[in-house]
N, CA and C atoms as a LAMMPS dump frame, in Angstrom:
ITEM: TIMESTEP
0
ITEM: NUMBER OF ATOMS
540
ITEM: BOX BOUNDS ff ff ff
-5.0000000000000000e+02 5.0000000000000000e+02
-5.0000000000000000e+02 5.0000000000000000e+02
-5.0000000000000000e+02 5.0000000000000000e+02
ITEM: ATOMS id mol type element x y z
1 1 1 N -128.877 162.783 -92.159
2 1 2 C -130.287 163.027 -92.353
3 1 3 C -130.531 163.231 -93.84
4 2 1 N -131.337 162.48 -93.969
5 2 2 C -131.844 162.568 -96.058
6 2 3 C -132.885 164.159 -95.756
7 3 1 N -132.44 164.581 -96.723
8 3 2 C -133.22 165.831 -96.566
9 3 3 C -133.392 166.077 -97.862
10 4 1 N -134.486 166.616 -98.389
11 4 2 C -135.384 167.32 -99.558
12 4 3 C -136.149 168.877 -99.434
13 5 1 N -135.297 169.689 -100.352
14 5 2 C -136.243 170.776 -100.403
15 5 3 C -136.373 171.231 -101.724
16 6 1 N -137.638 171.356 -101.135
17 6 2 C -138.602 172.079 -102.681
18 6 3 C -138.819 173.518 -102.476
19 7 1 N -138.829 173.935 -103.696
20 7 2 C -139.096 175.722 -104.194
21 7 3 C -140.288 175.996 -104.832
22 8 1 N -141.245 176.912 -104.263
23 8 2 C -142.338 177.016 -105.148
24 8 3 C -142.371 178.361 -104.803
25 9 1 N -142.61 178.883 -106.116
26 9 2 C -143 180.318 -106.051
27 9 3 C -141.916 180.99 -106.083
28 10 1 N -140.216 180.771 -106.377
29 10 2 C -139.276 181.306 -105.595
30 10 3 C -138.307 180.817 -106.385
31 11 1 N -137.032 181.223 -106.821
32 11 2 C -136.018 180.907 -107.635
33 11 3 C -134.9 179.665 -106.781
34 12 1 N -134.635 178.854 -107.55
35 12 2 C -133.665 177.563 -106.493
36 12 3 C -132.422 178.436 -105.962
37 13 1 N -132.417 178.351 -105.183
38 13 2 C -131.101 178.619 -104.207
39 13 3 C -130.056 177.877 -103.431
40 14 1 N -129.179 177.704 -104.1
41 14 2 C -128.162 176.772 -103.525
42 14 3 C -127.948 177.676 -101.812
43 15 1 N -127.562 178.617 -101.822
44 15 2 C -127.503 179.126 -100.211
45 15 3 C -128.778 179.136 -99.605
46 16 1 N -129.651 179.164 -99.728
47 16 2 C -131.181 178.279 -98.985
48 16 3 C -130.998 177.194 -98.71
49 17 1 N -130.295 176.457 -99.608
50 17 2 C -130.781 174.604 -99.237
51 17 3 C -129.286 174.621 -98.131
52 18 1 N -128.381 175.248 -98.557
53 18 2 C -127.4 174.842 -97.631
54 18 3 C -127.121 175.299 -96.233
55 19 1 N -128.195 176.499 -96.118
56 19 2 C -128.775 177.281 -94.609
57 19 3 C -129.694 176.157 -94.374
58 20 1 N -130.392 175.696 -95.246
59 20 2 C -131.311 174.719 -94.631
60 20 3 C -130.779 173.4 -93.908
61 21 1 N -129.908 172.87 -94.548
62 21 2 C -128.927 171.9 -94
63 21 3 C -128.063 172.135 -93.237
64 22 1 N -127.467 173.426 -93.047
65 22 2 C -126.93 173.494 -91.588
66 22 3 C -127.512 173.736 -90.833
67 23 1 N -128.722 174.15 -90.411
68 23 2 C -129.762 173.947 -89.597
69 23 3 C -130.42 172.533 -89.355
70 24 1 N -130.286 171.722 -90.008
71 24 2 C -131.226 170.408 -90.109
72 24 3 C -129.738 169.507 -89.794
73 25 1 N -128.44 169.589 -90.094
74 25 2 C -127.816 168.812 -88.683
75 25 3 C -127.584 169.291 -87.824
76 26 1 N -127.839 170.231 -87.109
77 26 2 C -128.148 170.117 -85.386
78 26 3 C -128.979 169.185 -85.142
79 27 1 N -130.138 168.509 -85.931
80 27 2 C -130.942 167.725 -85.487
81 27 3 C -130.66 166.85 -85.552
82 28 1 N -129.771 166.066 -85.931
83 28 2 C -128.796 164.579 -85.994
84 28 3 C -128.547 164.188 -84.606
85 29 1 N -127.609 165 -84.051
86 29 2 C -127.259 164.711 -82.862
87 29 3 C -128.313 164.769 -81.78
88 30 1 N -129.585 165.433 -81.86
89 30 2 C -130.597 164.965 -81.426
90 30 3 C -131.813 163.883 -81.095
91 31 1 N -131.533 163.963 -82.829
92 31 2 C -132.583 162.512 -82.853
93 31 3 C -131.999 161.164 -82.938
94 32 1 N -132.339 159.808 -82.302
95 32 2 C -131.818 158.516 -82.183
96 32 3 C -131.309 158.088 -83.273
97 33 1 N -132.479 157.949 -84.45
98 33 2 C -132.333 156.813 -85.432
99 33 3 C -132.311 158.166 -86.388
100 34 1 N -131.699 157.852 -87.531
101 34 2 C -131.755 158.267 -88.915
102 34 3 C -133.233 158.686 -89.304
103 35 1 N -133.327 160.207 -89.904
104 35 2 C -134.338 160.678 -90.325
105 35 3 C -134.155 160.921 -91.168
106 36 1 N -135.888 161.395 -91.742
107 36 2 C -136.115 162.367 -93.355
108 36 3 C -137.113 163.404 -93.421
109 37 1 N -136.097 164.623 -93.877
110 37 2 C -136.625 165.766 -94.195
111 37 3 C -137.388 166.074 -94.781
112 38 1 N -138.271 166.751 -95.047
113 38 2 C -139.235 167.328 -96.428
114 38 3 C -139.371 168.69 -96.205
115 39 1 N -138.246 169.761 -96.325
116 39 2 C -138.68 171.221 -96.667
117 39 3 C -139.367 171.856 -97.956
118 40 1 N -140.795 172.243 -97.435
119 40 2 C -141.131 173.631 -98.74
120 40 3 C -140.497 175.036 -98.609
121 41 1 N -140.133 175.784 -99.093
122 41 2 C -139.903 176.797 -99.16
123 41 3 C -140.815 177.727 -100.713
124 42 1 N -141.83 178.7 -99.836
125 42 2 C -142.348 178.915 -100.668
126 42 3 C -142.848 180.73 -100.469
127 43 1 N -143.31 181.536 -101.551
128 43 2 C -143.372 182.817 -101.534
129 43 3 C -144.957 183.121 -102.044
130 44 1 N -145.787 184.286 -100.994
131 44 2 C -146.994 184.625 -101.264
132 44 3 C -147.127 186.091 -100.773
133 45 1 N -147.095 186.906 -101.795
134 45 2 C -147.1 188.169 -101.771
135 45 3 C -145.957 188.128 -101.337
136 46 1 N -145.943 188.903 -100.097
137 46 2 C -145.126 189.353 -99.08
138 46 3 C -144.284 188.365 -98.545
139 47 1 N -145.353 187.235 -97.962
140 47 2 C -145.153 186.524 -96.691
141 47 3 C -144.323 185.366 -97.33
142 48 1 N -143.094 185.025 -96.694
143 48 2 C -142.026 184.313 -96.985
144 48 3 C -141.793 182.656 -96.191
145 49 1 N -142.274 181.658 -96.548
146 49 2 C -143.323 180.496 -96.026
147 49 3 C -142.327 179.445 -96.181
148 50 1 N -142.152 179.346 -95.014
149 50 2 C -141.249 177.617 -94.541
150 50 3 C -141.849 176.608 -94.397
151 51 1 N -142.098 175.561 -94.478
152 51 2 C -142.816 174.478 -94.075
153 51 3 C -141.479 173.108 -94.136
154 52 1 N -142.078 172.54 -92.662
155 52 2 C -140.651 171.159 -92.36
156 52 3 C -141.896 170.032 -92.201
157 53 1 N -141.493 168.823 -92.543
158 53 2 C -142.278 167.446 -92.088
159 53 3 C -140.973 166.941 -92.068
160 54 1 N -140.857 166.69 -90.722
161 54 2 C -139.801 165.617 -90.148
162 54 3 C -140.295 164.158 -89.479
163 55 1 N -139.523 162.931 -90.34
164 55 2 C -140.15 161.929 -89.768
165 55 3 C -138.754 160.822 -89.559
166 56 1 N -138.938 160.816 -88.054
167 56 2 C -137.725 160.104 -87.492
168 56 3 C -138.231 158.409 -87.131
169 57 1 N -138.247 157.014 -87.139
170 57 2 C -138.835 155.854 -86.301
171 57 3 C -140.106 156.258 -86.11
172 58 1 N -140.582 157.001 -84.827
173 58 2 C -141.746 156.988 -84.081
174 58 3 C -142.406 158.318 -84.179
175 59 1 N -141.666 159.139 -84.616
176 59 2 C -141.416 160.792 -84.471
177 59 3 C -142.185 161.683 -85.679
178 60 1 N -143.046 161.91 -85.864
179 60 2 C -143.567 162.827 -87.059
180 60 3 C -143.905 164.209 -86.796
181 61 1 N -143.043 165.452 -86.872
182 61 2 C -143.313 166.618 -86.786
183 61 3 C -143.519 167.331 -87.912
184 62 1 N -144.381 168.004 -88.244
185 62 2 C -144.995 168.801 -89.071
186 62 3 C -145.147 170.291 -88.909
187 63 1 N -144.151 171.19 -88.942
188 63 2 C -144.837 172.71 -89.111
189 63 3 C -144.747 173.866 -89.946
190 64 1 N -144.98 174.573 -89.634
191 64 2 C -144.783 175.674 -90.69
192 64 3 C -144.316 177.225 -90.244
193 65 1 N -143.995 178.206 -90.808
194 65 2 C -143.898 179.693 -90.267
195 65 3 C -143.525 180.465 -91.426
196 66 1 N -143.739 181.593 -91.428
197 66 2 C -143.726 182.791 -92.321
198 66 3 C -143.538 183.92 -91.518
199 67 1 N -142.738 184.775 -92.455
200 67 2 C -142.508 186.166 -92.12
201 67 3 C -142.317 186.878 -93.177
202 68 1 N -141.422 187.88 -93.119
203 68 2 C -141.2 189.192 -94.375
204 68 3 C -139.321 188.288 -94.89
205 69 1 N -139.115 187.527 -94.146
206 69 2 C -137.465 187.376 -94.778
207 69 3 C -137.347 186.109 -94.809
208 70 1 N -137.276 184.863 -95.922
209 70 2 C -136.919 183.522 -95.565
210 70 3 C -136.155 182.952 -94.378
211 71 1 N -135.27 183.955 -94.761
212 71 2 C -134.064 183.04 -93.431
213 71 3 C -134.952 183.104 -92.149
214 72 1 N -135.753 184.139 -91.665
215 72 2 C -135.925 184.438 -90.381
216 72 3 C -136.836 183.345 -90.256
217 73 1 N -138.014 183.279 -91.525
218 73 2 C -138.563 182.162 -91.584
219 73 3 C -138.076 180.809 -91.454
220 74 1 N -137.346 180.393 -91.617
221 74 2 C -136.155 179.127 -91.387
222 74 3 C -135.744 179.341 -90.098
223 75 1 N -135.2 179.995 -89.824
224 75 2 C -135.03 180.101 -88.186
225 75 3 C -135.927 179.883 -87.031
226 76 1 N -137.148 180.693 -87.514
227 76 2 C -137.927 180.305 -86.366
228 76 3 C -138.726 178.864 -86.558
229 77 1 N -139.036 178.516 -87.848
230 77 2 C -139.555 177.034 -88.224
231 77 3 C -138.245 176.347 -87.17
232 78 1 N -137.031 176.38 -87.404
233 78 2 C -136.174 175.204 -86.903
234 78 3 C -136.046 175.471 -84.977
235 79 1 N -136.651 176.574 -84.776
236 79 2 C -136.657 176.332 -83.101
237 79 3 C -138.006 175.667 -82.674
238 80 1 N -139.227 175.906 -83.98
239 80 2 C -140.279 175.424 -83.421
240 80 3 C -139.655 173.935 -83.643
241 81 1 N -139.195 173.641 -84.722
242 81 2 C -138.839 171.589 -84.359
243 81 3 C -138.586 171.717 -83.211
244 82 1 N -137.161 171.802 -83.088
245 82 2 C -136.365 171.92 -81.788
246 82 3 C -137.181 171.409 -80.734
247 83 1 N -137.765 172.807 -80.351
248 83 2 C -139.197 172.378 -79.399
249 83 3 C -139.735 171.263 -79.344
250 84 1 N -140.001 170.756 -80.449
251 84 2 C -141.024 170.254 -80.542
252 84 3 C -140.482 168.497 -80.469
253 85 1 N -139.091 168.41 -80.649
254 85 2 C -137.935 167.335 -80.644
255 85 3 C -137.798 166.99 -78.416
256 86 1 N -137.463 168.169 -78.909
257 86 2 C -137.488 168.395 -77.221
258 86 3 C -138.458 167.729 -75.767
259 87 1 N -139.521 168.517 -76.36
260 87 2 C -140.568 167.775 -75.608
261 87 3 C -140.817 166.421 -75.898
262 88 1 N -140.836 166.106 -76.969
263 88 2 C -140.836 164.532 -77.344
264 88 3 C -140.126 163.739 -76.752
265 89 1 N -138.889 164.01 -76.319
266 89 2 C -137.887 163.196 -75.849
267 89 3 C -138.135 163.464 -74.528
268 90 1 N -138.869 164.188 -74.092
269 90 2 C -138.972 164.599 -72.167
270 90 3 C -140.246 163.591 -72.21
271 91 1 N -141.141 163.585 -72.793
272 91 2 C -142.249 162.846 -73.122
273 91 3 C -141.786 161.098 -72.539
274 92 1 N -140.7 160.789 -73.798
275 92 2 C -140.29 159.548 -73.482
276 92 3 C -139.34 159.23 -72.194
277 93 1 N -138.817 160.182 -72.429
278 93 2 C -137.709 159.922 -71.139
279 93 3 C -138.806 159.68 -69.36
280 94 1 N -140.289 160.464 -69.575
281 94 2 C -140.869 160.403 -68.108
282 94 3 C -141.692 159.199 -68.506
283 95 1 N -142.059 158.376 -69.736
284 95 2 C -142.673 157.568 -69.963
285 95 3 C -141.877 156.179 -69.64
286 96 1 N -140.849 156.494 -69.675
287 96 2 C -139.507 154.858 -69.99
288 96 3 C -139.225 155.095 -69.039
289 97 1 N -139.024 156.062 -67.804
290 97 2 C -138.557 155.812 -66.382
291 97 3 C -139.371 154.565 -65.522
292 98 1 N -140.305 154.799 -65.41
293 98 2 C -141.009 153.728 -64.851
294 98 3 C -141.512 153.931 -63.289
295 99 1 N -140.86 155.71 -63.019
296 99 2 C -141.459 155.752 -61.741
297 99 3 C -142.941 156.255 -61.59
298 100 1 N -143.452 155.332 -60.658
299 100 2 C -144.588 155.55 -60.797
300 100 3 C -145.183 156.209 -59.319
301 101 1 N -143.741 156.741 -58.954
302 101 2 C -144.545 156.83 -57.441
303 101 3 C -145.49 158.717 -57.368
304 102 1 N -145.059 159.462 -58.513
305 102 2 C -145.959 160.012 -58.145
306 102 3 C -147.261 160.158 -57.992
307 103 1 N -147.448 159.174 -59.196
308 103 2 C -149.096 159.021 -58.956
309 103 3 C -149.907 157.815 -57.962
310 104 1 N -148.975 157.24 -57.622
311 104 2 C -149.319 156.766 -56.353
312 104 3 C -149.543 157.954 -55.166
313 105 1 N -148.776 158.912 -54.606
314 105 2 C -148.767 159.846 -54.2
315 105 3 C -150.133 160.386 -54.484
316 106 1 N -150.283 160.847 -55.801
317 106 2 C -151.822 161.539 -56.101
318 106 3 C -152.857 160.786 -55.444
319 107 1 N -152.976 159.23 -55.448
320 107 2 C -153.89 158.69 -55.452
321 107 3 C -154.101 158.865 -54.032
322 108 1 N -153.244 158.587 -53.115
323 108 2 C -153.34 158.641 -51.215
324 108 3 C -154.108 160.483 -51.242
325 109 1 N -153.367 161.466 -51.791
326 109 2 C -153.777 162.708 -51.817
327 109 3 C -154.987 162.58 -51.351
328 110 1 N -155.841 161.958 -52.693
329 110 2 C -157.373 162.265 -52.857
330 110 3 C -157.809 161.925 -52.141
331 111 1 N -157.545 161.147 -50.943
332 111 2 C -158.862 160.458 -49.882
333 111 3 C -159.421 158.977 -50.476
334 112 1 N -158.936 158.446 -51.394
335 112 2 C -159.082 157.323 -51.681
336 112 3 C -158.327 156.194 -51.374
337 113 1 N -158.934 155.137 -50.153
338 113 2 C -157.461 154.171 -49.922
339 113 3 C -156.939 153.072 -51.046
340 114 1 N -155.598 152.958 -50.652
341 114 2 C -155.001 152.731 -52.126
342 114 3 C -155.691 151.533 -53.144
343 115 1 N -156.213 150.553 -52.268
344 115 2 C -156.674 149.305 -53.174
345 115 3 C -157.857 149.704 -53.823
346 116 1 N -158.803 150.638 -52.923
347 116 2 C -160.049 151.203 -54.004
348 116 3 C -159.833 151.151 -55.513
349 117 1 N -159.397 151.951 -55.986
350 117 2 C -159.481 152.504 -57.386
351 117 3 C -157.987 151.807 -57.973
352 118 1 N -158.364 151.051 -59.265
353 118 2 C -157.21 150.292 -59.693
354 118 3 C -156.892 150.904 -60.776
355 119 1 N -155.738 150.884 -61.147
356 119 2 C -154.916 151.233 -62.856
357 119 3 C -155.588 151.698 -63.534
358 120 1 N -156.511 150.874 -63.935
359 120 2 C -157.31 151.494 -65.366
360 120 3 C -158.273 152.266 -65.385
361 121 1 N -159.182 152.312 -63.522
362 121 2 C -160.247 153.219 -63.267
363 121 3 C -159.739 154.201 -62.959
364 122 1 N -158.605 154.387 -62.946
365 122 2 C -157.663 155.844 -62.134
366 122 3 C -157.372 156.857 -63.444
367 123 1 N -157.134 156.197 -64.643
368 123 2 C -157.036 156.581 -65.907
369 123 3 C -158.298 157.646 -66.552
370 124 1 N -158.979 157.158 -65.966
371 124 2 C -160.363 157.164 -66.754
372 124 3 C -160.947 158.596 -65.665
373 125 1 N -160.306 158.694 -64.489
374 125 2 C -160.983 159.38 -63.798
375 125 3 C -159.88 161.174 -63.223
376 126 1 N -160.863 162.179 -63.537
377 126 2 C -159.468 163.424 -63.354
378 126 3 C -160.442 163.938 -62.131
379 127 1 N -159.216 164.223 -61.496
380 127 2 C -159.333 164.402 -59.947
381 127 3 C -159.155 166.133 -59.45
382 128 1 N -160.245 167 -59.541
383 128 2 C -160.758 167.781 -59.017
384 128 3 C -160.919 168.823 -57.885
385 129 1 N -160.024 169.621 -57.349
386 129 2 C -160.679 170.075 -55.828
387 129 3 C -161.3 171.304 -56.055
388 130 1 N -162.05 171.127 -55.08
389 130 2 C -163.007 172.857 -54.758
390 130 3 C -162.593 173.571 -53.843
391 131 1 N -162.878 174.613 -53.774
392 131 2 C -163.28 175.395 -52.27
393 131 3 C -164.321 175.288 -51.612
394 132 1 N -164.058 175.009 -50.214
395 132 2 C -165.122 174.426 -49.397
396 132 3 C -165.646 175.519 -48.565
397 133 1 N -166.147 176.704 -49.288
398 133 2 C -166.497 178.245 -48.139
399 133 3 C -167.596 177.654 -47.886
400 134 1 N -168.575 178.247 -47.043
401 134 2 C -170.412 178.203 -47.075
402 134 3 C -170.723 179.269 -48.178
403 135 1 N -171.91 179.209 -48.671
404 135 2 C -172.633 180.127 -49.035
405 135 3 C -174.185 179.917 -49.184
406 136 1 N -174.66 180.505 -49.599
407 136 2 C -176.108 180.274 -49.382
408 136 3 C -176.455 179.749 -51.371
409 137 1 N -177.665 179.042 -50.855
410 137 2 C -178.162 178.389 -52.363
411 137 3 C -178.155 179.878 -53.462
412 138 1 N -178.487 181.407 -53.316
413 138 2 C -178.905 182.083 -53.88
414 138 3 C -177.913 182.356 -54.963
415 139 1 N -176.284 182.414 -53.626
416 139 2 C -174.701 183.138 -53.873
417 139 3 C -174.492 181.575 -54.854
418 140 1 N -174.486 180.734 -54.543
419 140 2 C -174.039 179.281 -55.344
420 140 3 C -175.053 179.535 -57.006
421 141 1 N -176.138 179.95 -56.993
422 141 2 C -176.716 180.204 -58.379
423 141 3 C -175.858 181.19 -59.235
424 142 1 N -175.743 182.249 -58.395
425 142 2 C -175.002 183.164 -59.053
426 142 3 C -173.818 183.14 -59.523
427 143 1 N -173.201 181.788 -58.841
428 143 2 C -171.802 181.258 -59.534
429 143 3 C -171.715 179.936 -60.438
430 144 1 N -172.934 179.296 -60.515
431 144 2 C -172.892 178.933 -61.466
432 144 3 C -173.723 179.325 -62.96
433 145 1 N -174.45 180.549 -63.058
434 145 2 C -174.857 181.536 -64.04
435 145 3 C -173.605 182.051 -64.454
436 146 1 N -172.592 182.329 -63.757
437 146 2 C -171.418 183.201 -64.455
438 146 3 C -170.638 182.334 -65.094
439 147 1 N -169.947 181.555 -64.936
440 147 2 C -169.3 180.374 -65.097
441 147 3 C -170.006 179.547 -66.335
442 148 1 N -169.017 178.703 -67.207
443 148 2 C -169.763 177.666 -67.944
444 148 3 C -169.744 176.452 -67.937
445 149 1 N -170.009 175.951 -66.413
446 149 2 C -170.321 174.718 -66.089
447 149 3 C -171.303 174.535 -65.832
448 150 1 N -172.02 173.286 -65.876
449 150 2 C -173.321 172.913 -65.758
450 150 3 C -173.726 172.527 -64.656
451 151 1 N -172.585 172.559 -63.221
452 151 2 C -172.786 172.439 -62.095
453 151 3 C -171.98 172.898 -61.45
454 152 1 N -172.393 173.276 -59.9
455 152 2 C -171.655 173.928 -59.258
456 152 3 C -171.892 173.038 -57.677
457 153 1 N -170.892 172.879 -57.029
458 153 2 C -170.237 172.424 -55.733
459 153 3 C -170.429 172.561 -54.414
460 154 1 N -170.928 172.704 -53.636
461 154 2 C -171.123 174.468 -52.228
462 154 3 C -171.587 173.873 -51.311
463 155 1 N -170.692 174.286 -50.055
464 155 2 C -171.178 174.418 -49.062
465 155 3 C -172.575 174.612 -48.167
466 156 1 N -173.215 174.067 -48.025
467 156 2 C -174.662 175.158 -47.58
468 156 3 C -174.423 176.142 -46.615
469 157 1 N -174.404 177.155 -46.448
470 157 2 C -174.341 178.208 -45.171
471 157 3 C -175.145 177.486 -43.771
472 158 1 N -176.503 177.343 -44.6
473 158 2 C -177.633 177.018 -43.41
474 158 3 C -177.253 175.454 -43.346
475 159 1 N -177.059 174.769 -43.982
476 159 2 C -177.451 172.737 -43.503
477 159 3 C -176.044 172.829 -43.25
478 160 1 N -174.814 173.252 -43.604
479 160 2 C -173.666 173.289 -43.064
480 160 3 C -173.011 171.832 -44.009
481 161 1 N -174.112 171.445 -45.092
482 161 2 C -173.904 170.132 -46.066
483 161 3 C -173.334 170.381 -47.003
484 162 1 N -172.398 169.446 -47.794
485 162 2 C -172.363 169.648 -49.45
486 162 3 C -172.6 169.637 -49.894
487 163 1 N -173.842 170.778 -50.841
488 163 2 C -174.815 170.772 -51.882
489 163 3 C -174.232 170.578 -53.194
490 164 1 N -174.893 169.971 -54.464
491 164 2 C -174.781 170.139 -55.688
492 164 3 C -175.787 170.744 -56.492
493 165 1 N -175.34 172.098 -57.142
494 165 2 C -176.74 172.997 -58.047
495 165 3 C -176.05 173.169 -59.183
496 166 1 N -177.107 172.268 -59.649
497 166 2 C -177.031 172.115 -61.603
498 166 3 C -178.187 172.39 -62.657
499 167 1 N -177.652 172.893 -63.554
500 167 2 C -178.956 173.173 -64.833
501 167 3 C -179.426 172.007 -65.65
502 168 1 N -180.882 172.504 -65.507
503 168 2 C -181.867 171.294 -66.282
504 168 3 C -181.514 171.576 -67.663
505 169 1 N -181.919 170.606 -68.568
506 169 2 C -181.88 170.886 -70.051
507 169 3 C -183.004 172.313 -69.952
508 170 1 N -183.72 171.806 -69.352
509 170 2 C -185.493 172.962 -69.903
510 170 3 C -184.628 174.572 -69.214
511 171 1 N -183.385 174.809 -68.471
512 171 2 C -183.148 176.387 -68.22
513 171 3 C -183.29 175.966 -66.452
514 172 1 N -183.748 175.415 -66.012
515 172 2 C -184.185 175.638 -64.648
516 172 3 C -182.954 175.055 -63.684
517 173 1 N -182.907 175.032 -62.489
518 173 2 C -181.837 174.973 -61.894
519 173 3 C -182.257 174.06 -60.878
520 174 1 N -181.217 172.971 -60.416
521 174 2 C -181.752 171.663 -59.685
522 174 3 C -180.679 171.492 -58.071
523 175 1 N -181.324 171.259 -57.037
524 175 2 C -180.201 171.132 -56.202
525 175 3 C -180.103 169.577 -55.642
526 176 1 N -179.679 169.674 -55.294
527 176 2 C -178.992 167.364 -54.742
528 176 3 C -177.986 167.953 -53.56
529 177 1 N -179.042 167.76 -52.64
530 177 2 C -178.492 167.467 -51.128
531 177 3 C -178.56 166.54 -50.43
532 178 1 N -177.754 166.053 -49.402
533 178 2 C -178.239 164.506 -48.398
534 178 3 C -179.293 165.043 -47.507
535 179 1 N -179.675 163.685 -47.187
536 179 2 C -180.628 163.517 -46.302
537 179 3 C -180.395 163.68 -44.965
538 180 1 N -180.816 163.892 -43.753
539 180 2 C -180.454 164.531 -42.822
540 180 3 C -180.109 165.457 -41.999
């Protein structure tokens, strides 16, 4: 791994850069292709300021952390990569599998038969459930006044229907029930 660190604010330290580099190959054996480092190491007042931009092929992580002690600062900067290496590669690894059956699964879930809704409208659309209690139009206002959605879902107590009660731009409150 090509690695670079810079000092600002802070005297050069050969045992910094070389804590820094034994920390930064653990990440070799992690990452695929050959990367490059860019550590700041830098001092403000107190607060003792790491900053990493790691850029591997496809991979660009960027972060930072501070505390009262460099090293600790270096330490916890290199678990946030870690992390952050980590998930990336779980990322790809559920992306390059190719199974797709769970969301086939989702799709039967919803009550939609399978040829309905294709690939790209399924994308586009996030799939929702409610609770289906009764309540009366009054109890359904009062839950959507508390709440910060602009509509609310409900049962009718009395039509025994699925009402929808939503707010007008003008403040006022609108209901959309079926017919019958």
């Amino acid at each position: 791994m090509q690695t670079t660190v810079t000092f600002k604010k802070i005297d050069t330290s050969s045992s910094l850069k070389s804590y820094v580099q034994k920390k930064l190959d653990k990440f070799d054996k992690m990452l695929d292709s050959p990367a490059e480092a860019h550590i700041v190491l830098s001092v403000e007042k107190i607060r003792h300021i790491a900053e990493i931009t790691l850029t591997c092929d496809r991979l660009r992580i960027h972060a930072k952390e501070y505390s009262e002690s460099m090293y600790s600062s270096i330490d916890t900067l290199m678990d946030k990569v870690k992390s952050q290496i980590n998930k990336n590669k779980e990322k790809i690894k559920r992306h390059m599998s190719g199974n797709k059956q769970s969301i086939k699964n989702e799709s039967k879930q919803s009550g939609y038969p399978e040829g309905l809704l294709d690939n790209s409208a399924t994308e586009q659309i996030i799939i929702e459930t409610i609770d289906n209690k009764p309540m009366d139009i009054e109890d359904a206002a009062i839950e959507l006044n508390s709440g910060r959605q602009s509509f609310f879902v409900f049962n009718n107590a009395r039509t025994q229907q699925l009402n929808v009660l939503y707010k007008h731009n003008n403040g006022k409150l609108g209901l959309i029930q079926p017919r019958g």
